[in-house]
N, C-alpha and C positions, 0 to 999 in steps of 0.2 A: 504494500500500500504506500502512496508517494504521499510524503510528508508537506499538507499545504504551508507556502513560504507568503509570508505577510508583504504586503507591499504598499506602497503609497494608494494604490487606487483604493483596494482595503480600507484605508483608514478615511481615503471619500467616504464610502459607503456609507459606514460607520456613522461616520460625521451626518452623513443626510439622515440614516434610521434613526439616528437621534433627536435628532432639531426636528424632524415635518413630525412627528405626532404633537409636538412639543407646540407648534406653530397650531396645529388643529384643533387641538382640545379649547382655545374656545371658541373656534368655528363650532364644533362638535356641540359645544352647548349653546352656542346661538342658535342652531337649529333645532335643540331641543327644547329650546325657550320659546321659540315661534311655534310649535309645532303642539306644544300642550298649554301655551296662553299664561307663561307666566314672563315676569321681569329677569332679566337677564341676569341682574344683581344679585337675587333668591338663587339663582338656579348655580351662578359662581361661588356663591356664600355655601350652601349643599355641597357644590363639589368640593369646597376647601374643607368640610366641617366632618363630610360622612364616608364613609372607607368604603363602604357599598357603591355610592355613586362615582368615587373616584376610578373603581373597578370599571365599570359601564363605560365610563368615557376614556378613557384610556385605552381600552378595547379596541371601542370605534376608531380612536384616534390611530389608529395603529393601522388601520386600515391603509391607511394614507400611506403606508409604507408598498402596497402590493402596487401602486401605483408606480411607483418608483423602481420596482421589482422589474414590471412589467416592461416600463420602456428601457431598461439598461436589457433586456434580456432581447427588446426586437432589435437592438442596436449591437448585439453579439459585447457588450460591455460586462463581463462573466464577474471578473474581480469585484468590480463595485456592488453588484447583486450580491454576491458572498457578503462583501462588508451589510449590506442593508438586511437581511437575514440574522447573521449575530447581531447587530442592532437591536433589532425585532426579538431574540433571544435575551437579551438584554432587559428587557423589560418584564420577562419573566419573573424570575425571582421576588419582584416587590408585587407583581400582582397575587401571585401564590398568596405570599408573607401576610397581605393585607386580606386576601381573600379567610385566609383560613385562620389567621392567630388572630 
Protein backbone atom coordinates (compact mmCIF):
# COMPACT_ATOMS: atom_id res chain seq x y z
CA UNK A 1 0.00 0.00 0.00
CA UNK A 2 1.62 3.47 -1.04
CA UNK A 3 2.06 5.76 1.67
CA UNK A 4 -0.06 9.16 0.96
CA UNK A 5 2.61 12.13 0.89
CA UNK A 6 1.02 15.50 2.06
CA UNK A 7 1.50 18.27 -0.19
CA UNK A 8 0.62 21.97 -0.45
CA UNK A 9 -2.56 21.34 -2.50
CA UNK A 10 -3.55 19.18 0.73
CA UNK A 11 -3.38 21.65 2.82
CA UNK A 12 -5.60 23.91 0.17
CA UNK A 13 -8.01 21.58 0.65
CA UNK A 14 -7.92 21.44 4.19
CA UNK A 15 -7.98 25.02 4.25
CA UNK A 16 -11.29 25.26 2.13
CA UNK A 17 -13.06 22.13 4.26
CA UNK A 18 -12.50 24.25 6.99
CA UNK A 19 -13.47 27.87 6.30
CA UNK A 20 -16.98 27.03 3.68
CA UNK A 21 -18.93 25.24 6.56
CA UNK A 22 -17.51 27.91 8.65
CA UNK A 23 -18.69 30.69 6.07
CA UNK A 24 -22.38 28.73 5.81
CA UNK A 25 -23.43 28.03 9.20
CA UNK A 26 -25.11 31.37 9.19
CA UNK A 27 -26.35 31.15 5.71
CA UNK A 28 -27.45 27.69 7.09
CA UNK A 29 -29.42 29.52 9.72
CA UNK A 30 -30.67 32.26 7.75
CA UNK A 31 -32.50 29.86 5.93
CA UNK A 32 -33.79 28.26 8.63
CA UNK A 33 -34.93 31.54 10.11
CA UNK A 34 -36.86 32.23 6.84
CA UNK A 35 -38.03 29.06 6.45
CA UNK A 36 -39.90 28.52 10.13
CA UNK A 37 -40.70 32.56 10.69
CA UNK A 38 -38.55 33.27 13.29
CA UNK A 39 -35.73 36.28 13.89
CA UNK A 40 -32.43 35.49 12.88
CA UNK A 41 -31.01 36.79 16.33
CA UNK A 42 -33.27 33.65 18.32
CA UNK A 43 -32.22 31.24 15.83
CA UNK A 44 -28.16 32.45 16.24
CA UNK A 45 -28.65 32.82 20.06
CA UNK A 46 -30.17 28.76 19.90
CA UNK A 47 -27.29 27.85 17.84
CA UNK A 48 -24.73 29.44 20.28
CA UNK A 49 -26.67 28.24 23.50
CA UNK A 50 -27.98 24.47 22.46
CA UNK A 51 -25.52 21.48 21.48
CA UNK A 52 -28.42 19.88 19.63
CA UNK A 53 -28.92 22.61 17.38
CA UNK A 54 -25.38 23.24 16.82
CA UNK A 55 -25.33 19.54 15.67
CA UNK A 56 -28.05 20.35 12.95
CA UNK A 57 -26.26 23.03 11.59
CA UNK A 58 -23.16 22.15 11.36
CA UNK A 59 -24.25 19.15 9.55
CA UNK A 60 -25.97 21.10 6.84
CA UNK A 61 -23.04 23.36 6.85
CA UNK A 62 -20.89 20.68 5.90
CA UNK A 63 -22.63 20.10 3.07
CA UNK A 64 -21.03 22.91 1.48
CA UNK A 65 -18.19 20.95 1.58
CA UNK A 66 -19.57 18.19 -1.22
CA UNK A 67 -19.61 21.17 -3.39
CA UNK A 68 -16.32 21.70 -3.28
CA UNK A 69 -15.60 17.88 -3.53
CA UNK A 70 -17.45 17.86 -6.59
CA UNK A 71 -15.82 20.59 -8.61
CA UNK A 72 -12.17 19.61 -7.76
CA UNK A 73 -13.15 16.04 -8.76
CA UNK A 74 -14.61 17.30 -12.53
CA UNK A 75 -11.46 19.38 -12.62
CA UNK A 76 -9.31 15.97 -12.03
CA UNK A 77 -7.88 18.37 -8.96
CA UNK A 78 -7.41 14.72 -6.71
CA UNK A 79 -5.10 16.37 -3.86
CA UNK A 80 -7.36 19.07 -2.99
CA UNK A 81 -10.46 16.65 -2.79
CA UNK A 82 -8.31 14.48 -0.32
CA UNK A 83 -7.55 17.65 1.66
CA UNK A 84 -11.58 18.68 1.78
CA UNK A 85 -12.52 15.05 2.92
CA UNK A 86 -10.20 15.02 6.02
CA UNK A 87 -11.48 18.58 6.58
CA UNK A 88 -14.92 17.19 6.58
CA UNK A 89 -13.28 14.33 8.85
CA UNK A 90 -12.23 16.92 10.95
CA UNK A 91 -15.38 17.92 12.15
CA UNK A 92 -16.20 14.63 13.30
CA UNK A 93 -14.91 14.24 16.54
CA UNK A 94 -16.79 17.56 18.02
CA UNK A 95 -19.94 16.53 16.50
CA UNK A 96 -19.69 12.93 18.11
CA UNK A 97 -18.33 14.73 21.42
CA UNK A 98 -21.25 17.11 21.40
CA UNK A 99 -23.69 14.80 20.10
CA UNK A 100 -23.29 12.09 22.75
CA UNK A 101 -21.60 13.50 26.02
Amino acid sequence: MKKMKLTKQHGLGVLIGVVSPLVFIPIVIFIFSWIQNFSFGRLWSDFKGFDAMQVKVITVALLSNLIWFYMTLNREFFNIGRGIIIATFLFAPYIVYVKFF
